[in-house]
C-alpha positions as CSV (number, residue, x, y, z in Angstrom):
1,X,-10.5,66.8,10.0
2,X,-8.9,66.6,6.4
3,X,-9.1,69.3,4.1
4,X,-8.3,68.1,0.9
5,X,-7.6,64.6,-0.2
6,X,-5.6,64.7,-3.2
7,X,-3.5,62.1,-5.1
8,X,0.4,62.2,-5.1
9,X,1.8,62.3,-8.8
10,X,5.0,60.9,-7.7
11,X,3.9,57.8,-5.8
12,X,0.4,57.2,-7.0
13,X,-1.1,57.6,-3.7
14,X,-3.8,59.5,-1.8
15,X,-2.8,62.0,1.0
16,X,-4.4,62.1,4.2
17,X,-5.8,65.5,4.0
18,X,-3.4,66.8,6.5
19,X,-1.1,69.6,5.4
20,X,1.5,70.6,7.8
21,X,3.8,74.0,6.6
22,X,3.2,72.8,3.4
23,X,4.1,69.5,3.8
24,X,1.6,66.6,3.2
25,X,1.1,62.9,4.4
26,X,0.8,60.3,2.6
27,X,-2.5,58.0,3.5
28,X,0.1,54.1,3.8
29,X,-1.9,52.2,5.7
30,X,-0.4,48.7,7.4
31,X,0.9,45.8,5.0
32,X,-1.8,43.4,4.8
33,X,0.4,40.7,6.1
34,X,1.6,42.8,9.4
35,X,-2.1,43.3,10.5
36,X,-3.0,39.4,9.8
37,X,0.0,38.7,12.3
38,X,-0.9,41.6,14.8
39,X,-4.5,40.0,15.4
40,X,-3.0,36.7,15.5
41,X,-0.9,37.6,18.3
42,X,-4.1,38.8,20.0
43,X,-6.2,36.1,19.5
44,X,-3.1,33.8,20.9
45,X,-2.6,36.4,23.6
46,X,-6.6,35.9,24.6
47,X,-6.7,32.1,24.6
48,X,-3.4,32.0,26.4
49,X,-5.2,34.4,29.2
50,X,-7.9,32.2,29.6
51,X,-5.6,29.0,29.9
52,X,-3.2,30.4,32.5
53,X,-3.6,32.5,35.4
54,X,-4.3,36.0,34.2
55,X,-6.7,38.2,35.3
56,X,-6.9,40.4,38.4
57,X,-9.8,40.2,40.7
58,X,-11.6,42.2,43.9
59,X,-10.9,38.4,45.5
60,X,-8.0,36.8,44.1
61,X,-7.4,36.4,40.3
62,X,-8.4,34.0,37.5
63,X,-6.7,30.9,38.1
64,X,-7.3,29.7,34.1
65,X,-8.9,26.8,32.5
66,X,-5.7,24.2,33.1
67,X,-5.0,24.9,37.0
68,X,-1.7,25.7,36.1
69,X,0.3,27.4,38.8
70,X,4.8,28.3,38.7
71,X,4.5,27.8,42.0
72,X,2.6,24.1,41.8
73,X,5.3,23.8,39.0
74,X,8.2,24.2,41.2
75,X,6.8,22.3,43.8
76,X,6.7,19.3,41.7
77,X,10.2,19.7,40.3
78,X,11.6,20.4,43.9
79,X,9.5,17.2,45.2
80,X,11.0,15.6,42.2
81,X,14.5,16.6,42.9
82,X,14.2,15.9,47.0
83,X,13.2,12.0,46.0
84,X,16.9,11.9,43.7
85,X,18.7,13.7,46.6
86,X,17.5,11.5,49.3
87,X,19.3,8.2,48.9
88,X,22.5,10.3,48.8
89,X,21.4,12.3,51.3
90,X,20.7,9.4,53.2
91,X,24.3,7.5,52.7
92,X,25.9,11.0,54.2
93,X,24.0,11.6,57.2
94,X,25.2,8.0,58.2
95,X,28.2,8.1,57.0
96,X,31.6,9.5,59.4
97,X,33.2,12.4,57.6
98,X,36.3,10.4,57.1
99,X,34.1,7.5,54.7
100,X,32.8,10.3,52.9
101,X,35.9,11.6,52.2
102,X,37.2,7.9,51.2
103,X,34.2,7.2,49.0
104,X,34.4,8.8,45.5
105,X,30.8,8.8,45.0
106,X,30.2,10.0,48.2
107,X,32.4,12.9,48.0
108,X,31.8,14.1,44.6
109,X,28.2,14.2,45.9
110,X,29.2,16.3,49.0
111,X,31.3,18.9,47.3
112,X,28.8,19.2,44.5
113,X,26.0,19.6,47.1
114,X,27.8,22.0,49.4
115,X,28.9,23.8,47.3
116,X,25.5,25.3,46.7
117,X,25.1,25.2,50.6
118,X,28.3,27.6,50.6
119,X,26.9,30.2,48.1
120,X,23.3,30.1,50.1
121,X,24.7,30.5,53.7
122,X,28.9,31.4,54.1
123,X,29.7,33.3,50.8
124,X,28.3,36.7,52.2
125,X,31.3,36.4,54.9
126,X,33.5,34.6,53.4
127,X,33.8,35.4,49.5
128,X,32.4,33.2,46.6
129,X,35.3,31.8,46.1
130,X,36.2,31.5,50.1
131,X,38.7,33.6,49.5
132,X,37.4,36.1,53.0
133,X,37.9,39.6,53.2
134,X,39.9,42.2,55.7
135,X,37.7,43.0,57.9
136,X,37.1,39.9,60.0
137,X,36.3,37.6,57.2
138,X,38.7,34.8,57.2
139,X,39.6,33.3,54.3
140,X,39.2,29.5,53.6
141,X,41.3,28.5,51.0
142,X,44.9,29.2,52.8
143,X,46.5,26.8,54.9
144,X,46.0,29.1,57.9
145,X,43.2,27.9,60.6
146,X,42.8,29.8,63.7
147,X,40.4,27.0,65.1
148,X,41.8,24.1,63.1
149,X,41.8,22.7,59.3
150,X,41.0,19.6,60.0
151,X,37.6,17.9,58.7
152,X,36.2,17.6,62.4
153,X,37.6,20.8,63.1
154,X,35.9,22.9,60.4
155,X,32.6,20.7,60.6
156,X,32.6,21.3,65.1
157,X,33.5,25.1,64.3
158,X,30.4,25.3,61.6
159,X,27.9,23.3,64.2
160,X,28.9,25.9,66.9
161,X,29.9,29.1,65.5
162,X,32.3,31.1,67.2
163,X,31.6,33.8,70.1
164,X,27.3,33.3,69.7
165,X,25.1,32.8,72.2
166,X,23.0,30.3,70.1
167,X,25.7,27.2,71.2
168,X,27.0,26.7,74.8
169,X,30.0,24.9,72.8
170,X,31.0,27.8,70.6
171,X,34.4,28.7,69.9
172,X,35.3,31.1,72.5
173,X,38.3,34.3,72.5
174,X,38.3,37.6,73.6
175,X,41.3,39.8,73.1
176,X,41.9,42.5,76.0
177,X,41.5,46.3,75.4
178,X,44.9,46.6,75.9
179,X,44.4,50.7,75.4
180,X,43.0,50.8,78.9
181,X,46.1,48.3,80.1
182,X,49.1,49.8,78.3
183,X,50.3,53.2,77.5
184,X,50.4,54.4,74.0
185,X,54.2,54.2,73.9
186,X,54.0,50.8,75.2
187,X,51.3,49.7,72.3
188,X,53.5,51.8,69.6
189,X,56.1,49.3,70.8
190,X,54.6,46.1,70.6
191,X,52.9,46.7,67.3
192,X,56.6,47.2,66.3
193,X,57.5,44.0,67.6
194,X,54.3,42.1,65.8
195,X,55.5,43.7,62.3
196,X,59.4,42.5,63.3
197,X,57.3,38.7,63.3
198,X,57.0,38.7,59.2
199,X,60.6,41.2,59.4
200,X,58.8,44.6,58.4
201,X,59.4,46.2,61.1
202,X,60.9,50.3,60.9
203,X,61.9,51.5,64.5
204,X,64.2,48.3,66.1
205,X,64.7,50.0,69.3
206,X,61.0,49.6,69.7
207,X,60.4,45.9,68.3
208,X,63.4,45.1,71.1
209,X,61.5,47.2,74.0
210,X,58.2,45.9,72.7
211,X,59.5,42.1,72.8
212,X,58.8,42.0,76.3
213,X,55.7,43.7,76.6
214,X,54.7,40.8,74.3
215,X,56.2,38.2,76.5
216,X,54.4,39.7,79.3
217,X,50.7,40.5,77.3
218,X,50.4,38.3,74.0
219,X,52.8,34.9,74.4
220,X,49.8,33.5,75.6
221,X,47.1,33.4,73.0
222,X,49.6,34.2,69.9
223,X,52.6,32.0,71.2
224,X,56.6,32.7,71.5
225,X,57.3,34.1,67.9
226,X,53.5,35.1,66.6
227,X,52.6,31.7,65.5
228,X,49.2,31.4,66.9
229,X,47.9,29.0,69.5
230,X,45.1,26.8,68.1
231,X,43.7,25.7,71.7
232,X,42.6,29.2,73.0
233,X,41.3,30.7,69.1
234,X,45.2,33.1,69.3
235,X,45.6,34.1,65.6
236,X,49.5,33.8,63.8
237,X,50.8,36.6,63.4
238,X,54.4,36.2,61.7
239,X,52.9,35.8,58.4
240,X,50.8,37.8,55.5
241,X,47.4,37.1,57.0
242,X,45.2,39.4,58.7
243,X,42.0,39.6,59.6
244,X,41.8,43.5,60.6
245,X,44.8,44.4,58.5
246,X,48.5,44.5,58.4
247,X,49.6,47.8,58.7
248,X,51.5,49.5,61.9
249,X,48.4,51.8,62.4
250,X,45.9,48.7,62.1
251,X,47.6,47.1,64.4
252,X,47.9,50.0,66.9
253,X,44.2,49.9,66.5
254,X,43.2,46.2,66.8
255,X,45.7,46.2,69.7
256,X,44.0,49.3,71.7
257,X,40.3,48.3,70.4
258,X,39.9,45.0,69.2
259,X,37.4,44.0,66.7
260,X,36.1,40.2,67.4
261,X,33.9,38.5,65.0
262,X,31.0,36.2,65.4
263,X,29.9,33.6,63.0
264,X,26.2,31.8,64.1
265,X,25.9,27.9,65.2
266,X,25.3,26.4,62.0
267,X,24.1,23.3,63.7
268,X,20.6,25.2,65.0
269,X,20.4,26.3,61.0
270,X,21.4,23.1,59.0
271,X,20.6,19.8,59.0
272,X,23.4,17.1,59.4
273,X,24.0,16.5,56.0
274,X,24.3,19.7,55.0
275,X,26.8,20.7,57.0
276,X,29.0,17.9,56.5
277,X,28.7,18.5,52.9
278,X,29.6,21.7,53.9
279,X,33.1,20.8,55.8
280,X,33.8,18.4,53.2
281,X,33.5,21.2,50.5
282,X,35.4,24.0,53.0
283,X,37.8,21.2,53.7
284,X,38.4,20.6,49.7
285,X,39.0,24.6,48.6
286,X,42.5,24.2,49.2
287,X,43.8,24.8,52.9
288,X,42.1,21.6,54.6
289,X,44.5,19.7,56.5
């Protein structure tokens, strides 16, 4: 409760009554004007409660006087958008890969739309930008295709994945545990051999003794001098690309223990024009062929 009200020489105004350690407050109420817009705000803040949806309930909540919903909002834009879409939408599920790519409209249309596609579905793989990742995450925007650069190439490997069970036509390889095959000596070897492909390699001796242990293990799937075999899924490996890494103990590993990937069928996930929007766009970052 106040004490004593008094009136402040200095100022010209009444205290509160209050006294703290000898300090006393001065009684300044609001500015007239700052209250009239404070219970403006609440009366706005009412009426807008009672035209939207607002209030909690046992049962639901109030839906407001309009029947405004976001979510009937959305609806209509997305319903709005769907009808613009489909006549283009339309042209490219007809359409061959190679007219889309020869029809300006067409094209702009499909890089445009999966490029969206490719941020919703491949980026978390394969990078924002398609630039991929060590790891297992190739990377789409170098001219190096373990499958294929081509448009049908990258639109069959996004129908039907690679090493899934969802497609009987996915891309199938499967790389050896050589550490149960060769000896450690003879794996020291050919990694030395693999790094004398791109000319890093440190122990020569060994690159030459692991030469044939390549001829005899690896020519296969990787071919003669490293440069990959497309058919059978062989990576290159007599350049700066890896997908488990570069280095001699890397290698070693991936040699004794491979890692494989696996990428879904696409074509159980997407419809058809998405995903040839989706090659077209993959096709367009810079290593299609």
């Amino acid at each position: 409760m106040p004490t004593k009200i008094e009136k402040d020489s200095l100022t010209g105004k009444t205290t509160t009554g209050h006294e703290w350690d000898g300090i006393k407050e001065l009684n300044t109420p609001l500015p007239r004007w700052w209250l009239y817009i404070f219970y403006a705000t609440i009366a706005w803040s009412a009426v807008w409660a009672l035209l939207y949806p607002s209030f909690p309930g046992f049962s639901g909540h109030f839906r407001g006087l309009t029947g405004w919903t976001q979510r009937a909002a959305i609806v209509e834009q997305m319903t709005v958008a769907r009808a613009e879409q489909a006549p283009f939408l339309d042209r490219i599920r007809g359409a061959s890969l190679d007219e889309i790519r020869h029809s300006s409209e067409l094209l702009a249309y499909a890089i445009a739309g999966g490029r969206v596609a490719f941020a919703d579905n491949c980026a978390g793989c394969h990078g924002s930008g398609g630039q991929g990742a060590t790891g297992g995450f190739p990377a789409l925007v170098d001219d190096e295709w373990i499958w294929g650069g081509s448009l049908e190439d990258i639109h069959f490997t996004i129908v039907h994945g690679i090493r899934n069970a969802q497609s009987v036509e996915a891309r199938i390889s499967q790389m050896p545990v050589y550490g149960g095959i060769l000896s450690r000596g003879q794996i020291n070897d050919v990694a030395e051999f693999v790094l004398s492909l791109s000319n890093r390699a440190t122990d020569q001796a060994a690159a030459r003794r692991g030469e044939e242990v390549y001829a005899e293990n690896c020519v296969s799937c990787h071919g003669e001098r490293g440069e990959g075999v497309r058919a059978v899924g062989g990576p290159a490996l007599n350049d700066a690309i890896w997908l488990y890494g570069g280095t001699k103990a890397e290698i070693v590993a991936q040699i004794t223990n491979p890692r494989m990937g696996v990428m879904p069928a696409w074509g159980s996930r997407l419809d058809a024009a998405t995903i040839k929007m989706l090659a077209v766009y993959v096709h367009t970052l810079g290593g299609g062929e």
